[in-house]
Backbone bond lengths (Angstrom), bond angles and torsions (degrees), N, CA, C in turn:
res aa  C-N    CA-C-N  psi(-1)  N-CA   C-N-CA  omega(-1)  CA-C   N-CA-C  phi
1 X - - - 1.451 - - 1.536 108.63 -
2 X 1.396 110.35 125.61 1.385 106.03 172.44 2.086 122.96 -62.20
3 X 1.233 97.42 170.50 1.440 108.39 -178.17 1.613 104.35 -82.88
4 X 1.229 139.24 139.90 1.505 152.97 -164.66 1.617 99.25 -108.29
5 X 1.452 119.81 87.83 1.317 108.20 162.02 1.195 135.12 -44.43
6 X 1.270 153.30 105.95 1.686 128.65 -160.59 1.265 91.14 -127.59
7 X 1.856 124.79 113.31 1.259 121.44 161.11 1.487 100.52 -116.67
8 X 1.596 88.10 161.85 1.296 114.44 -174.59 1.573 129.11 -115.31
9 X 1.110 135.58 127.89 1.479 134.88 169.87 1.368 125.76 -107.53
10 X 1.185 129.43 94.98 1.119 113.43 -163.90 2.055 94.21 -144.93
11 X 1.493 103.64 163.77 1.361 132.24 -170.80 1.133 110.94 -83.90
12 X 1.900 102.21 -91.60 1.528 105.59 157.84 1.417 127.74 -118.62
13 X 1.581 103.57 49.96 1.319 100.30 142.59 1.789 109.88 130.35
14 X 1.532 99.97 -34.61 1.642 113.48 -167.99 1.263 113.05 -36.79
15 X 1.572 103.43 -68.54 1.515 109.09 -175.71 1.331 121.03 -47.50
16 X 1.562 111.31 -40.57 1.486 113.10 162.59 1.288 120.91 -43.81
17 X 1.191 134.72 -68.34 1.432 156.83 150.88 2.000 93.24 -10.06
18 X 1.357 122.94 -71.82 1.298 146.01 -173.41 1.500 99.36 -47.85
19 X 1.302 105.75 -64.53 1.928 111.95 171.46 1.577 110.45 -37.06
20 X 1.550 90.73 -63.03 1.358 86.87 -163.09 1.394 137.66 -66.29
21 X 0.858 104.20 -19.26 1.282 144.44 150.54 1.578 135.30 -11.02
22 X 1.692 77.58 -81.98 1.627 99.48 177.93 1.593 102.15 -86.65
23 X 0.924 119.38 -9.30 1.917 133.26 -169.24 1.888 79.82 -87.27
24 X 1.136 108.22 -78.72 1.812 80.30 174.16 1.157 142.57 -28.07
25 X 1.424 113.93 -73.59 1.224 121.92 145.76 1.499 124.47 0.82
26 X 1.497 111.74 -76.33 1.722 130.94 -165.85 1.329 95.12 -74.25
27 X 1.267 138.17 -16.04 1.728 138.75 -143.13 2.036 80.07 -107.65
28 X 1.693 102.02 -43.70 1.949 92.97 -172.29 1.356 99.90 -56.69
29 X 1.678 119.64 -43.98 1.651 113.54 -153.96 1.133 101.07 -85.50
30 X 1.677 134.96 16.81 1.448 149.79 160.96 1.731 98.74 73.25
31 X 1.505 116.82 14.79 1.350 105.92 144.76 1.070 138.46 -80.55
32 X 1.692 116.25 128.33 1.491 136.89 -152.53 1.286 100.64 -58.55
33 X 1.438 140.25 147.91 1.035 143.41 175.30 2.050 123.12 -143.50
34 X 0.765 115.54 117.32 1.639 109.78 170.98 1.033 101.60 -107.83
35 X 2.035 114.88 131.04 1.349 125.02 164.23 1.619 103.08 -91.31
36 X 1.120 106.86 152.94 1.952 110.45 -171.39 1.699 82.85 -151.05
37 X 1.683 118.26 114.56 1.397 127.07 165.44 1.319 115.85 -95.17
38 X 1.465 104.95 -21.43 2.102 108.93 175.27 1.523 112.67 -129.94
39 X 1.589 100.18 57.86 1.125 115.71 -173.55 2.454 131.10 -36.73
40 X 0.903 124.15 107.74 1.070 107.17 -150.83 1.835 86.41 -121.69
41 X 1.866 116.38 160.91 1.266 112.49 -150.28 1.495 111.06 -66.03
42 X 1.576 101.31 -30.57 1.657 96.23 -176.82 1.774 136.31 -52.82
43 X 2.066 90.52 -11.80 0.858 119.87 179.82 1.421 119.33 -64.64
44 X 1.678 104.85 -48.34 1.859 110.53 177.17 1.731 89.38 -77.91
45 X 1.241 130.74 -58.61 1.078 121.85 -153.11 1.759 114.22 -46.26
46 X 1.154 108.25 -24.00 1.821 107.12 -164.44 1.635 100.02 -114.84
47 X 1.633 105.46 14.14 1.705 102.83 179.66 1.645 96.26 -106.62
48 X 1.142 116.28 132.05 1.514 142.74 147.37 1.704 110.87 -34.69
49 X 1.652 104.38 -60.20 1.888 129.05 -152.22 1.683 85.48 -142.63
50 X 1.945 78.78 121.24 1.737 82.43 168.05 1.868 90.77 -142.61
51 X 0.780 82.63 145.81 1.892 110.22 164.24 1.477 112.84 -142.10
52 X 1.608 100.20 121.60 1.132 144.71 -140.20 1.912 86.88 -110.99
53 X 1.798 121.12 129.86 1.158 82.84 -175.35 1.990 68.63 -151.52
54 X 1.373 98.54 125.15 1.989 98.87 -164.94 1.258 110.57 -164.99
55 X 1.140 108.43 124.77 1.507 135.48 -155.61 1.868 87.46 -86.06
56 X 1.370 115.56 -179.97 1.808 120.88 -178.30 1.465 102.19 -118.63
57 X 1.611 130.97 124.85 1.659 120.25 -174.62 1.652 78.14 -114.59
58 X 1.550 101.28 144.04 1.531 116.74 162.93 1.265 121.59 59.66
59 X 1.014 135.05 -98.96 1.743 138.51 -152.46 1.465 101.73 -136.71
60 X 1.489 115.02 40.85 1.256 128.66 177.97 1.569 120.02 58.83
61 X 1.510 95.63 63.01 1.354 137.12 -163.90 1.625 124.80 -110.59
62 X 1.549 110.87 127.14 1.539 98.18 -165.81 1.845 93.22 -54.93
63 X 1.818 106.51 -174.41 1.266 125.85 140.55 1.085 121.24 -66.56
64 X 1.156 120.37 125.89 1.949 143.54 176.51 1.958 99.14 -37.24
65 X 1.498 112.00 -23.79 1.726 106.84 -175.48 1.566 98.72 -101.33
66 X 1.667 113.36 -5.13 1.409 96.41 175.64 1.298 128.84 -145.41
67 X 1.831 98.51 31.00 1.336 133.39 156.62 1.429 117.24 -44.08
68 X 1.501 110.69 -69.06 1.198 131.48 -152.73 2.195 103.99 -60.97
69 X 1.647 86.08 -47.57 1.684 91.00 175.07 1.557 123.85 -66.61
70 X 1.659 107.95 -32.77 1.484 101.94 -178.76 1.765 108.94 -69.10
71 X 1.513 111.55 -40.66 1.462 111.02 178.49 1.621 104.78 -52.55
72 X 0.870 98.49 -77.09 1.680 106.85 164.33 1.814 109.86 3.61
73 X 1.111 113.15 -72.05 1.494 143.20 -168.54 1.444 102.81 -61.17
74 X 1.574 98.65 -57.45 1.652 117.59 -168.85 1.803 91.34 -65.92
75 X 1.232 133.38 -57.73 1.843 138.09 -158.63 1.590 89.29 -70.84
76 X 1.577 118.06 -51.99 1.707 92.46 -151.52 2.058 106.00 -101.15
77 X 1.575 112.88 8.09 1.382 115.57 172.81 1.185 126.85 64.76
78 X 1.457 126.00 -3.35 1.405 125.81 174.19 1.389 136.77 14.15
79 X 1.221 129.40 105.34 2.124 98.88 165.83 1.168 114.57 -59.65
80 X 1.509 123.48 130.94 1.361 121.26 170.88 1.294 124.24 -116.68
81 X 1.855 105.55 39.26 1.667 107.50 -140.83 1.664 79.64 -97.19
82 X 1.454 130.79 23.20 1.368 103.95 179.93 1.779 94.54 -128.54
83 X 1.719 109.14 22.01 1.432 113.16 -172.00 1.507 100.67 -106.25
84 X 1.016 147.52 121.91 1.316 162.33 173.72 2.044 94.14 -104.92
85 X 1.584 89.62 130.25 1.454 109.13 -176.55 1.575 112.96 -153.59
86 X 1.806 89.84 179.35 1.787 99.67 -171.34 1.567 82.74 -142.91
87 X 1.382 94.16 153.13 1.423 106.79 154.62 1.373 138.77 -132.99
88 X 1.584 143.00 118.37 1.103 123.20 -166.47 1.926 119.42 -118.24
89 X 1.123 124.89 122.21 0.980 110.79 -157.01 1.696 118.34 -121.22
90 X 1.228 128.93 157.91 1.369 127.65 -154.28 1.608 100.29 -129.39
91 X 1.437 97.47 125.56 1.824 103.63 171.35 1.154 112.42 -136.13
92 X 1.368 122.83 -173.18 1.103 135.84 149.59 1.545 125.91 -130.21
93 X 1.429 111.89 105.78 2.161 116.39 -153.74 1.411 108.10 -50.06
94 X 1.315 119.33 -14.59 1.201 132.92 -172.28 1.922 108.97 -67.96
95 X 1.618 113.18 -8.52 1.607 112.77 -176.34 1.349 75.49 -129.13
96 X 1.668 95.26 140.12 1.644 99.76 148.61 1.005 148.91 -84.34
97 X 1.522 99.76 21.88 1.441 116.38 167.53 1.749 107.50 -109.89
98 X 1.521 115.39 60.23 1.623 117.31 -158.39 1.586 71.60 -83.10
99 X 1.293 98.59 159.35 1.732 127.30 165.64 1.455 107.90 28.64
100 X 1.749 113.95 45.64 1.648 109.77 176.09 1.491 96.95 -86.75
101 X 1.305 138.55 12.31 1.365 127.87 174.75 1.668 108.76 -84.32
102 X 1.112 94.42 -48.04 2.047 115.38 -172.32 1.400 94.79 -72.12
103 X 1.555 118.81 -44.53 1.339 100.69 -171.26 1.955 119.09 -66.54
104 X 1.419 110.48 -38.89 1.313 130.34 152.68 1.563 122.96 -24.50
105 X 1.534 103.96 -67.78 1.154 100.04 -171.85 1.729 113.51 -85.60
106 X 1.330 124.13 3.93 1.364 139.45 -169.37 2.102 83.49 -100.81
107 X 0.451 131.91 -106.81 1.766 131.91 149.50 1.578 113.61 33.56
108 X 1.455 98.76 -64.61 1.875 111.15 175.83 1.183 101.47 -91.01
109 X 1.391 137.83 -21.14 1.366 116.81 172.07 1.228 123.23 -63.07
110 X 1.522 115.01 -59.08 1.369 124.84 168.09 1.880 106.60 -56.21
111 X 0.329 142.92 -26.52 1.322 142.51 179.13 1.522 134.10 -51.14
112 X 1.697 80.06 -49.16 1.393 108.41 174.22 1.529 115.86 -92.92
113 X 1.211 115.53 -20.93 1.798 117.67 160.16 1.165 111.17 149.48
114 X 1.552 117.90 -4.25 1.575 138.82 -173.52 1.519 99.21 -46.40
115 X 1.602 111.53 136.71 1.529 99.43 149.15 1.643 124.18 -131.56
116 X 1.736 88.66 134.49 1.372 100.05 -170.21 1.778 111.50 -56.48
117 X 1.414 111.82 128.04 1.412 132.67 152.34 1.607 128.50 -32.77
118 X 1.612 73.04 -72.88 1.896 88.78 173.57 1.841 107.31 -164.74
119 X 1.871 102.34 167.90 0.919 92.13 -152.13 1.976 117.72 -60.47
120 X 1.467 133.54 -173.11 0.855 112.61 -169.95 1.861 106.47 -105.78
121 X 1.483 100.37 129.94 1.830 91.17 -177.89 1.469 121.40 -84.34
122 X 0.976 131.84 151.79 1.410 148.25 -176.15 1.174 109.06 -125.95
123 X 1.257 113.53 107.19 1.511 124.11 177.54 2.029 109.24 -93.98
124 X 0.780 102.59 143.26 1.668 101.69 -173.24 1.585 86.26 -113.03
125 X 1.268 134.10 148.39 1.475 152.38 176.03 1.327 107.88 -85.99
126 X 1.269 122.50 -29.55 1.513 117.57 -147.87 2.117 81.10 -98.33
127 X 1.198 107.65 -13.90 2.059 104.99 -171.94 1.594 90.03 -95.21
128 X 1.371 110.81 -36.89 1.638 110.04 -165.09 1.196 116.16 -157.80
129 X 1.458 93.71 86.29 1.865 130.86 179.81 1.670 93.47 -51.43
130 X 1.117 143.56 -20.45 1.560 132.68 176.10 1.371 106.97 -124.40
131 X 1.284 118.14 68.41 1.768 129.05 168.18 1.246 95.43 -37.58
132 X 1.289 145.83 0.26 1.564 120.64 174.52 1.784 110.19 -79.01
133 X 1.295 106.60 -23.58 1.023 124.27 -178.53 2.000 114.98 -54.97
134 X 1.407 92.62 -81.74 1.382 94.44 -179.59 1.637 120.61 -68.75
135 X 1.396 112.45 -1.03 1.428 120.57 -178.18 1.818 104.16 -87.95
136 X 1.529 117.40 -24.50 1.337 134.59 -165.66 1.786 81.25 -75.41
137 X 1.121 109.88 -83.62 1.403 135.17 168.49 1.537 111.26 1.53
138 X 1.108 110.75 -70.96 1.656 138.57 161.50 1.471 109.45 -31.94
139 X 1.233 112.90 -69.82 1.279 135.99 -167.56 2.016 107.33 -58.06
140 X 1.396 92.41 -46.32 1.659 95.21 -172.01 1.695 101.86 -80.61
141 X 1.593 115.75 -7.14 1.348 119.40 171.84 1.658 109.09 -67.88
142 X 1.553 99.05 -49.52 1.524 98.11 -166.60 1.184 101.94 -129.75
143 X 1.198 146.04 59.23 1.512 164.54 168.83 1.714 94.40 -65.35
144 X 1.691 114.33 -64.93 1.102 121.98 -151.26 1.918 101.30 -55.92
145 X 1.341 116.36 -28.84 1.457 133.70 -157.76 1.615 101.25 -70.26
146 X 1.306 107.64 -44.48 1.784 128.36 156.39 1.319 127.29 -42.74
147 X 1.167 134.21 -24.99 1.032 144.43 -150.30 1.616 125.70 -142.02
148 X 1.380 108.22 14.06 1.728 142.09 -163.40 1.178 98.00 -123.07
């Protein structure tokens, strides 16, 4: 079974919280997991399985820890047609820019050759103040897709 890259972008903290989370989780069913919080490119480049897990800062704006990698991605174009991924993303419906981070980086993944796993979830904060919840949820939906 391959290793599950799991990076994270987050502001204050959720997605972290969200990572860690499900990295428990995957760690009981003895699927391999790497958490990455300052995710950097060599990181997607040498992962197989990535789940993408990133909250929205400002005007539908990565996180300040996972800025640096998406530009990264976006300037040097990578093939990523041998990267199979997920993405999970964190808003609040209340901006109309809810989940422009997840939607972004779900966008450049495929773009660049990525192929999506499963579809990508969007958790809204203001329905479910403990995203660990519906992200757990998610996970036991398409666990099996991870692990193929």
């Amino acid at each position: 079974m391959q290793n599950i890259t799991l990076i994270t972008g987050s502001t204050l903290g959720g997605a972290e919280y969200v990572g860690d989370h499900l990295s428990d989780l995957m760690t009981q069913e003895n699927i391999p997991v790497d958490v990455i919080n300052e995710g950097e490119i060599n990181d997607v480049l040498d992962a197989r399985i990535l789940l993408l897990i990133t909250s929205t800062h400002g005007a539908g704006d990565y996180p300040e820890n996972l800025a640096p990698l998406m530009e990264q991605l976006e300037k040097n174009a990578p093939d990523l047609s041998n990267l199979k991924f997920a993405v999970i993303a964190i808003g609040d419906s209340s901006y109309d820019t809810f989940c422009g981070a997840g939607r972004a980086a779900e966008s450049l993944l495929t773009g660049l050759g990525a192929q999506s796993l499963a579809p990508m979830l969007e958790i809204d904060i203001l329905e479910h103040p403990l995203p660990e919840e519906p992200a757990e949820a998610w996970l036991s939906q398409h666990k099996q897709a991870f692990c193929e």
